[in-house]
C-alpha positions in Angstrom: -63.3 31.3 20.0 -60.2 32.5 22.0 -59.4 32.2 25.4 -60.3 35.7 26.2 -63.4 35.1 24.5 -64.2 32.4 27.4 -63.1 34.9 30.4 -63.9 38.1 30.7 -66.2 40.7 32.3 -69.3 41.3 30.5 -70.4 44.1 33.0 -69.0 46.5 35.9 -70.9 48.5 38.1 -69.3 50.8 40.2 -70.7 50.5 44.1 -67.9 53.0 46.1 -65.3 55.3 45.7 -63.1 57.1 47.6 -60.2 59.8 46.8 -57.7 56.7 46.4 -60.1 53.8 45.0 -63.1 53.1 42.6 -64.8 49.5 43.8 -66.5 47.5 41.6 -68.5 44.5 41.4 -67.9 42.8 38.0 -70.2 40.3 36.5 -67.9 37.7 34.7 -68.1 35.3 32.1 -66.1 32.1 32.5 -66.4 29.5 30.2 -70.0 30.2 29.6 -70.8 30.1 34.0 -71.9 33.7 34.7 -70.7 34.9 38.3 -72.0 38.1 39.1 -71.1 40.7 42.4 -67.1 39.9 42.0 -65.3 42.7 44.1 -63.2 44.4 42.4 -60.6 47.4 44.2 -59.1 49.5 41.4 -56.8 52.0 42.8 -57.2 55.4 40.9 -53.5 55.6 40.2 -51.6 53.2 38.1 -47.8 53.3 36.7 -46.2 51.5 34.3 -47.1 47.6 34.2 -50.5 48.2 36.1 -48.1 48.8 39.3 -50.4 50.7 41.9 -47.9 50.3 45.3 -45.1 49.6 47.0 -42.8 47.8 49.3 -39.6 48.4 50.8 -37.3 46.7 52.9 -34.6 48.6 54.5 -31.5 46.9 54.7 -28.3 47.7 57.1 -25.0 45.1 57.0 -27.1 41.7 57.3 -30.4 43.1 59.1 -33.8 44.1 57.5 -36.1 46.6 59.0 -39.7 46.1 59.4 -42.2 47.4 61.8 -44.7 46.8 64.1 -47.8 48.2 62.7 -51.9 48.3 63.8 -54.1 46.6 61.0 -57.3 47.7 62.4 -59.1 45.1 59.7 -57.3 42.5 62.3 -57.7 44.4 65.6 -54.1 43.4 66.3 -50.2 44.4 65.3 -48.7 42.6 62.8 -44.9 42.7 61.6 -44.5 44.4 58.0 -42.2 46.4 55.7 -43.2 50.0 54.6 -45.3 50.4 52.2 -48.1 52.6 50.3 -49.6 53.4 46.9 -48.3 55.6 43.8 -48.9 59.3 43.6 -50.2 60.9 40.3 -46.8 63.3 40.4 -44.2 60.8 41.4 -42.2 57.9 40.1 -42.7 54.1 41.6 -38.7 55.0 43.0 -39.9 58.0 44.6 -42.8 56.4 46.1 -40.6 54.0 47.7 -38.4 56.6 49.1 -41.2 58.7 50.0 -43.2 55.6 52.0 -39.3 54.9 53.8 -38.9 58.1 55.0 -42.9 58.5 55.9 -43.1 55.3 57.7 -39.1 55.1 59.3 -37.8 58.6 59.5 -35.0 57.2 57.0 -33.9 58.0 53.5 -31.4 57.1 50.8 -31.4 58.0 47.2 -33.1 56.6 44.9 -29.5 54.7 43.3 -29.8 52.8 46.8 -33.1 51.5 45.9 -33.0 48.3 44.5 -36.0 46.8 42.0 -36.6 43.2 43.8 -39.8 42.7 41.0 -43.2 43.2 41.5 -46.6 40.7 42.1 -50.0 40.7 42.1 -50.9 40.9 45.7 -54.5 39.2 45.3 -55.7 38.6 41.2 -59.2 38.4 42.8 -59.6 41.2 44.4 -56.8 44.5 43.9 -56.7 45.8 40.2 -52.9 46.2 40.1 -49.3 44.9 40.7 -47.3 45.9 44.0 -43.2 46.6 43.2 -40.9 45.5 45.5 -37.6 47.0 46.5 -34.5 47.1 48.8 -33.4 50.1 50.1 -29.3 50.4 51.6 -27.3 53.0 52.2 -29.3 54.8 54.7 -29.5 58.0 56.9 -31.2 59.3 58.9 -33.6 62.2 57.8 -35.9 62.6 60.9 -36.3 61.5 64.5 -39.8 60.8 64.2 -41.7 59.3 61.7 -45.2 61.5 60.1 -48.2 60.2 62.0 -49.3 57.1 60.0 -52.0 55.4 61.4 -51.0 52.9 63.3 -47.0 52.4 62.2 -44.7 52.4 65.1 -40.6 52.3 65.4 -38.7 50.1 62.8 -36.3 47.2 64.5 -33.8 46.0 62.4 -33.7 42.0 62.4 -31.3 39.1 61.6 -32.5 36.4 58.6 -32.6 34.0 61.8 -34.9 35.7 63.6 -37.1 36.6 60.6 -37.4 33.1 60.0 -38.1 32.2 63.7 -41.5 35.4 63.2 -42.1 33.5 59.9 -42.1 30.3 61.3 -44.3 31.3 64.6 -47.0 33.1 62.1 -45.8 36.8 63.9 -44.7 37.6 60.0 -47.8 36.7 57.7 -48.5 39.9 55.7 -48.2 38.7 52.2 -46.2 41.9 50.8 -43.8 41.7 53.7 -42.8 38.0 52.9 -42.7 38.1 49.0 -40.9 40.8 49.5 -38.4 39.5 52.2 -37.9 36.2 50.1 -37.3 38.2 47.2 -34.2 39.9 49.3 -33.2 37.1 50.8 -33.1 35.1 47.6 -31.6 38.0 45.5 -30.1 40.1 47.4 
């Protein structure tokens, strides 16, 4: 018997869907202990290497943009980069510059966009990888960013004072910091 043999999911029943996600609970098998009603968020579109979404930091000289944005899961602001899920019609590049320019009013081609990786943003619960990128060269497109619920105006902000959010817990969204260590490691 394999090791797949010893985990997988014996049965899926789908409980809720909407026109971005199907959600599932699964009933697994795991070394012979049954769990039943895991949740399971499968986002309808998926690209190359399962990825499903993105985020992007904006970069200028030695400052990275992030944004002040309403979780209303949380009730509260939190500090995070843009970012959103893949369209049918578009490429996980274009979805990056698509979610900048949404989300900050700024653009820059797609040769300005820089691959920083990709992870899985919880293996328990999202079906689906999340790429990371770093965006540089940028201008300008609009003076207002579309009306996305609850993103406000991006501030541009030293490594020091990122790690002095970090360190006070005002940075904690998980795709914000991979994705800022990934820059700040690799970039």
């Amino acid at each position: 018997m394999t090791k797949q043999d010893k985990y997988k999911c014996i049965k899926r029943k789908l409980i809720a869907k909407n026109s971005r996600f199907n959600i599932y609970f699964d009933t697994l098998l795991l070394d012979k202990i049954k769990i039943k009603d895991y949740l399971i968020v499968s986002p309808k579109v998926k690209k190359n290497n399962n990825i499903v979404g993105i985020c992007i930091i904006p970069k200028v000289k030695n400052k990275f943009g992030l944004m002040k944005s309403w979780r209303h899961q949380l009730n509260k602001f939190v500090w995070q980069a843009p970012a959103g899920f893949a369209e049918r019609n578009e490429s996980i590049k274009s979805t990056a510059q698509k979610e900048l320019l949404e989300e900050t009013g700024l653009y820059c081609s797609k040769n300005n966009i820089k691959s920083l990786g990709s992870f899985i943003p919880d293996s328990g619960l999202l079906d689906g990888k999340v790429a990371m990128f770093v965006a540089k060269n940028l201008k300008r497109r609009a003076h207002q960013i579309d009306k996305e619920v609850g993103v406000n105006k991006l501030k541009f902000l030293t490594k020091h004072q990122i790690n002095k959010k970090i360190k006070s817990n005002e940075i904690n969204t998980g795709a914000t910091l991979i994705t800022l260590m990934k820059c700040f490691r690799y970039e």
